[in-house]
N, C-alpha and C positions, 0 to 999 in steps of 0.2 A: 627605927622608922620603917613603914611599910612591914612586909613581911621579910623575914629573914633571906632565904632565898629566892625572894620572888623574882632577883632580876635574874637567875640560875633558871628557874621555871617558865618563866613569858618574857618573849618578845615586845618590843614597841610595834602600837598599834596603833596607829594614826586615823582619822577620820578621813569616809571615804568624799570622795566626790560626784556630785550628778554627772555625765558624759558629755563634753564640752559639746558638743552638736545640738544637745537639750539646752543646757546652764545659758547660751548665750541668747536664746529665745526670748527672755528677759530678763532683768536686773532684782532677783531676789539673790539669798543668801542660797550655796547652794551645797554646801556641806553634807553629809549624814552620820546623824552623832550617832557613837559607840554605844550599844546594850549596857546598862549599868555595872553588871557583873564583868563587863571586859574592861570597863572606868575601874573597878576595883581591881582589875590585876594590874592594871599602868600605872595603879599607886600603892600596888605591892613590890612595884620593881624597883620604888626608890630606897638606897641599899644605907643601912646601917655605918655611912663612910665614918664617921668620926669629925672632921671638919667638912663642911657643908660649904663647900666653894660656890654652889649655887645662890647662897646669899650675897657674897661680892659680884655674881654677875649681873648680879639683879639692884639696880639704880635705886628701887622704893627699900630695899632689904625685907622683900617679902619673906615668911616665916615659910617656905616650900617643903621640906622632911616633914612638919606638921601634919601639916593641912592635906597633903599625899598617903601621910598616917591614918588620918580620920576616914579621907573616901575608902582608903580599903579598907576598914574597917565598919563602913556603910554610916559613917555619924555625920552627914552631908550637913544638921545645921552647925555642928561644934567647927565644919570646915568652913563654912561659910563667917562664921565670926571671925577665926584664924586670920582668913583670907583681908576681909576687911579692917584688920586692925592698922594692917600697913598700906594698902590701896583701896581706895576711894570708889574709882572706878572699873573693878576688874574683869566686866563683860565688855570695855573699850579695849584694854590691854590684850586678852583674852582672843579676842580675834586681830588686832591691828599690830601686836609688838614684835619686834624680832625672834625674840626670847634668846638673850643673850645667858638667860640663866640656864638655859638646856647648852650650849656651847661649853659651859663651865662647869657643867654636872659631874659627877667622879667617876659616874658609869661608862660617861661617854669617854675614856680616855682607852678604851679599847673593846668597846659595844653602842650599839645605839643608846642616845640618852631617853630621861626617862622624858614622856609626854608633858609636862610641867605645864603651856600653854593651854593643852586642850580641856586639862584636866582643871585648869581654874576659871575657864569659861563654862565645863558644866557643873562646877561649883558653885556658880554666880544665877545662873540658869535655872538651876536647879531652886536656890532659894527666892527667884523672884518668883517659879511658879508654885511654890510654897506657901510663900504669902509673906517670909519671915523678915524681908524687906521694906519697912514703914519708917514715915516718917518718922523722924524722934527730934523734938525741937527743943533746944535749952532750956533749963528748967528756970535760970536765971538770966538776963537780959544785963549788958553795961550800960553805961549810958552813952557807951565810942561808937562809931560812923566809921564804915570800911566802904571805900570805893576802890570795886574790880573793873579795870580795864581790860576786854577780852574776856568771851567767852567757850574758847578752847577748854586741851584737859588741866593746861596750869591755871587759868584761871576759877574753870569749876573747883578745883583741887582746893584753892586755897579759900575762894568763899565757900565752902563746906567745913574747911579746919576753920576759920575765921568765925564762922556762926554757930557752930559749938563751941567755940569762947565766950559766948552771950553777947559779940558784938552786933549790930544793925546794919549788914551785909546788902549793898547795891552793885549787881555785875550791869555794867553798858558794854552793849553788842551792836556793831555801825553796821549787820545786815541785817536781815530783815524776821532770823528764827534765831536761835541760841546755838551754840557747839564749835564754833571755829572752823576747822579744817577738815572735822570729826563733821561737818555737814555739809560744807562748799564744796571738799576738798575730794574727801575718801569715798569712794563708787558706792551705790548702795549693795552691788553684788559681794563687796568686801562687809559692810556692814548697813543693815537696812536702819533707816532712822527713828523707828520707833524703839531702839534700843536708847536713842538721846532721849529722846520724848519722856519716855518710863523714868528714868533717872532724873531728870529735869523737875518733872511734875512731884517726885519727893525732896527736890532740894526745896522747892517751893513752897511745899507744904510744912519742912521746916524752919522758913520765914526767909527765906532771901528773893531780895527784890532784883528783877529780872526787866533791864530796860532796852528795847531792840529799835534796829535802826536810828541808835545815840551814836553818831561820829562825834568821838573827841578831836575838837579843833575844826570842827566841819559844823555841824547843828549841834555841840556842846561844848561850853564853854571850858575849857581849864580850869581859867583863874576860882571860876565860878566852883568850881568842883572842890578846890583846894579851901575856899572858903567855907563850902558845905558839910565836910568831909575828914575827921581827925586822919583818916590815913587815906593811902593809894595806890594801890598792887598794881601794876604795868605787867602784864600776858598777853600783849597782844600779837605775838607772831613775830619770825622774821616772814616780811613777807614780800621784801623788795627783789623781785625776778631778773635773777641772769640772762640775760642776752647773749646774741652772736653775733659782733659785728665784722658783716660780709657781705658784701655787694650781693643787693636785692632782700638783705632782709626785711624790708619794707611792704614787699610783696603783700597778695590778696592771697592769701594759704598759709603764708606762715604766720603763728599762731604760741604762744604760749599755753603751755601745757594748761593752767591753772583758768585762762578763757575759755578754754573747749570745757575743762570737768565742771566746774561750778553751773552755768544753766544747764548743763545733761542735769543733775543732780536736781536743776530746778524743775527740770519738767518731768523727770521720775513721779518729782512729789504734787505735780501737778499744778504749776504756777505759772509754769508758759507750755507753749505747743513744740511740738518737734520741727516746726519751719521755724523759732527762735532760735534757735539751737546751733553751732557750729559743727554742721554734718560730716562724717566720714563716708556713709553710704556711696557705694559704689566708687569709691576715688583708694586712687594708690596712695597711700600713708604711711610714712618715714617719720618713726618718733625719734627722737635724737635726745639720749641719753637712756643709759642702763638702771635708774635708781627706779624704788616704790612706786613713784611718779611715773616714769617711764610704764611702768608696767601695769598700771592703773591705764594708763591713755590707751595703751594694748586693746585692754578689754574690754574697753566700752568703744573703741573703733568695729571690732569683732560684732559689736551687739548694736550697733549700727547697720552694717554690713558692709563693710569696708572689701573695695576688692580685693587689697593688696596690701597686709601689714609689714614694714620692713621696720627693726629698730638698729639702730648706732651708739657704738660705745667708741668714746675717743680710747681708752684704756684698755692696754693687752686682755684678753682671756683668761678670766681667772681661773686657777685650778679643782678640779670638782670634791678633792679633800683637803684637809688642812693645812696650810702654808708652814713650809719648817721653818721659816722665822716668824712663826705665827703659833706658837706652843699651846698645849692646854697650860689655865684655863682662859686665855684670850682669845678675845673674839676674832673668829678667822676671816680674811675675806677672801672667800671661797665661790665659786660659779651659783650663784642662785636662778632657778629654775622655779617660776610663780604659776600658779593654774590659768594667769592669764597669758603666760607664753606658750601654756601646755593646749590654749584656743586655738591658734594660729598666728607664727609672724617666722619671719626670717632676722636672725640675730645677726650683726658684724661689730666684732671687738678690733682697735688696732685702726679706724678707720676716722675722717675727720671729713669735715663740710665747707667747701672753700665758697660757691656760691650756689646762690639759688637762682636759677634762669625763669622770668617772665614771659607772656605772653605779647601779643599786641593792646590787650587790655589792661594788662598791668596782675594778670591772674599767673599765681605759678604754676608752672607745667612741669618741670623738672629741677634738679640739684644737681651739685658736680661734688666728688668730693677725693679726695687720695689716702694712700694708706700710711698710717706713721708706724712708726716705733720708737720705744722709747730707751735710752741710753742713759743706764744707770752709773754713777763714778762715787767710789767713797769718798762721803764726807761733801759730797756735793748735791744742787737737789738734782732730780731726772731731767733730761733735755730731752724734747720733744722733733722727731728731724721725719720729713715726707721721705719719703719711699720713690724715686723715680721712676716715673713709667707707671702708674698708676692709678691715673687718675681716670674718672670715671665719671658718666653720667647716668640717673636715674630717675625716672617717672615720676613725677607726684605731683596730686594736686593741694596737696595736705600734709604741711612738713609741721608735727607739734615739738617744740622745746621744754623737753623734760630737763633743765638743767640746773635744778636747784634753787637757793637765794643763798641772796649775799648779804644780809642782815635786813635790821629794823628801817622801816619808816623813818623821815626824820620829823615828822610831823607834830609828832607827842615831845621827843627831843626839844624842838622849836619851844615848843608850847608850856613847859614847864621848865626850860631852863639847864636842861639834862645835860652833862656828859656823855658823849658815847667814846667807844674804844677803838683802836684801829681797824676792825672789823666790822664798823658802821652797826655796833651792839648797845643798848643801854647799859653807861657802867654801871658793874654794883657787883659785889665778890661774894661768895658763896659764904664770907663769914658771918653776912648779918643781911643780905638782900636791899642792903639801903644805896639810894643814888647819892648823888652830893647833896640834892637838896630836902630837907629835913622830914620825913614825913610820907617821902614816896618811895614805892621798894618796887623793886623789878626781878619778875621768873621767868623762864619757860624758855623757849626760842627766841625773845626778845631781848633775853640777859647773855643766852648763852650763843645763841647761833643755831639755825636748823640743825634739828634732835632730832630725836624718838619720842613717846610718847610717855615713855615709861620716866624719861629723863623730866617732861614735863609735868605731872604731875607728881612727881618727887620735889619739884623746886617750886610749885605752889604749895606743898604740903611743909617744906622749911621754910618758905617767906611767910607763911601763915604765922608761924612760930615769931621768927625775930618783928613778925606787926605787931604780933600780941605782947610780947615782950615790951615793945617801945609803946605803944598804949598804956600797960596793966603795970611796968617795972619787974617783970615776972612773967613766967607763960607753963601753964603745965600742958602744951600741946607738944605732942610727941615731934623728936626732929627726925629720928627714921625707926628705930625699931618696935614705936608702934603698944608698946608692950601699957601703957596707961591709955589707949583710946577706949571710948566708950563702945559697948558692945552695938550688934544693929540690932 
């Protein structure tokens, strides 16, 4: 695969970046891709290993040695078929995933690994400005009815495998455009939306019906649904938000991560104005929490013009190489450093937030907060103990809560009769994606619990499978290696 010694010969070469002082001027993408001939040496580097650990890092079990094979070898559409036989969407992955498969690559176990993400975003790129990307709608039609709830990447995932089954594919989306979180959620500087639009507009054009501003159990009926409807794929997000409960959370500043991004994003695209908006301009702002999230709020406070970015991590400082009880080829957690930290903020790991001080209006002006550490004992979990003498007060008029979710809605739950798990999850196990009740199957962050991206349209692309299966008695839709999907 690749060239023989190309990882002996070149370097990893990563894509540069505009100068953060420009980039935050505004909210496009702000990368600059590789010359093609340096695309072909990053996929000369990947090395003749023998077993390909980069396939188990990788959640879709993307064909990676392939398709790394093809670009350097300059066969950009044979790569692009490659690419698409196991991922659906891989100009979302492409810019948005961890890439847990470069973590697990064989090169990286004592060299840099090879480029794997950048190299399949201009894979992807490449053949949309190609052209070689078109619809291709079933040549045959069943007479089944699939209703997708959600439409994130598990949901597009699985009405895509769904409607190349020949079934009658309707996704409902309770805002107002298509994408999930891949719209509300993800900054456009991380990915601009005409990247959804493009891919949207060919799921469409292969026949699937796209219904927006449908809240299930709000202005759409369940019952009603179930009556319409032989099946019912549930992707709709975990998307119930953690909280801090601590005197003055209530405050007029503090702010969940997820209110402040969703209208920026709305008025990016031009739907409301920048006095709708939950401003950072000119205010000192304390994100609280170190995850994606966190560092999304980062950079659209930056491009605001935030005076003062500080973020908080309740969790030690992770180390900047691989944890020894963190081995290849697992995924490390290791200090990540995002272009939007590289904007401007000041980072504090090891620290926590006890309250947030108001004004006479009820507006926050400052936080208090002390420093922990954490006391590890075998065979017990970590105890979490303040640091005396610590505590501390700090500026702000703008504290945002990057701190995750804690599973699903119970709305749909409610509404259908569902199961959930201790984890506030829709049940349904990875054997067959079905709930208890007959007929509806559940993916993505809504089965499993806040993921990745890659994780979710992996689990639309096998719930597609076991719907088609319980439809047809049968399913020849791929469950991960992809290797019988139809070409693009």
């Amino acid at each position: 695969m690749g060239k023989i010694t190309g990882f002996l010969e070149h370097k990893r070469q990563d894509e540069q970046y505009i100068a953060p002082e420009k980039r935050i001027e505004n909210y496009k993408e702000f990368t600059i891709p590789l010359e093609e001939e340096k695309l072909k040496d990053q996929g000369a580097r990947c090395m003749d290993c023998g077993i390909p650990f980069c396939h188990s890092g990788c959640p879709l079990g993307n064909l990676i040695p392939d398709f790394n094979d093809k670009v350097y070898r300059g066969k950009w559409k044979e790569a692009a078929e490659i690419l698409h036989k196991t991922n659906n969407f891989p100009e979302f992955t492409g810019r948005l995933c961890p890439a847990p498969c470069e973590e697990a690559c064989v090169l990286g176990i004592n060299e840099d690994p090879v480029t794997i993400e950048n190299i399949e975003k201009n894979i992807v790129e490449q053949a949309f400005s190609e052209g070689w990307i078109v619809a291709s709608p079933p040549q045959i039609r069943t007479d089944k009815t699939v209703a997708v709830i959600g439409s994130g990447p598990a949901g597009l995932a699985a009405a895509q495998q769904l409607n190349r089954a020949g079934h009658t594919v309707t996704v409902f989306e309770r805002d107002d455009k298509v994408g999930g979180l891949l719209r509300y959620g993800i900054p456009d500087f991380k990915m601009e939306k005409n990247v959804i639009d493009r891919r949207v507009n060919v799921l469409r054009d292969e026949g699937i019906i796209f219904k927006t501003n449908a809240h299930v159990g709000d202005n759409v009926d369940a019952k009603q649904l179930q009556q319409d409807f032989d099946a019912i794929v549930l992707c709709g997000g975990a998307t119930v938000r953690r909280h801090i409960p601590i005197p003055g959370a209530d405050l007029k500043g503090v702010t969940q991560a997820m209110d402040f991004l969703k209208p920026n994003n709305q008025y990016v695209d031009g739907l409301i104005t920048f006095e709708d908006i939950i401003s950072a301009k000119g205010k000192n702002v304390v994100v609280i929490g170190g995850g994606d999230t966190g560092s999304d709020c980062i950079g659209t406070s930056n491009r605001h013009g935030a005076k003062l970015v500080t973020n908080f991590e309740i969790l030690s400082k992770p180390t900047e190489g691989r944890p020894a009880h963190q081995p290849w080829p697992y995924w490390p957690m290791k200090l990540k450093t995002t272009s939007s930290h590289q904007e401007g903020v000041e980072r504090f790991f090891s620290i926590s937030t006890k309250e947030f001080i108001g004004d006479d209006h009820g507006n926050l002006r400052a936080l208090k907060t002390v420093e922990v550490e954490w006391i590890f004992t075998p065979g017990e979990r970590p105890q979490l103990t303040e640091v005396p003498g610590t505590e501390k007060e700090w500026e702000c008029e703008l504290a945002l809560l990057a701190l995750g979710f804690t599973g699903a809605e119970k709305t749909l739950a409610d509404q259908f009769g569902l199961n959930m798990d201790f984890r506030t999850n829709i049940e349904a196990t990875t054997k067959n994606y079905a709930t208890n009740v007959s007929g509806i199957f559940a993916a993505g962050d809504i089965r499993r619990g806040q993921s990745l991206i890659v994780w979710a349209i992996s689990e639309g692309r096998q719930a597609a499978h076991h719907v088609d299966a319980y439809l047809m008695g049968e399913s020849q839709l791929p469950l991960k290696d992809g290797n019988d999907l139809p070409r693009i």
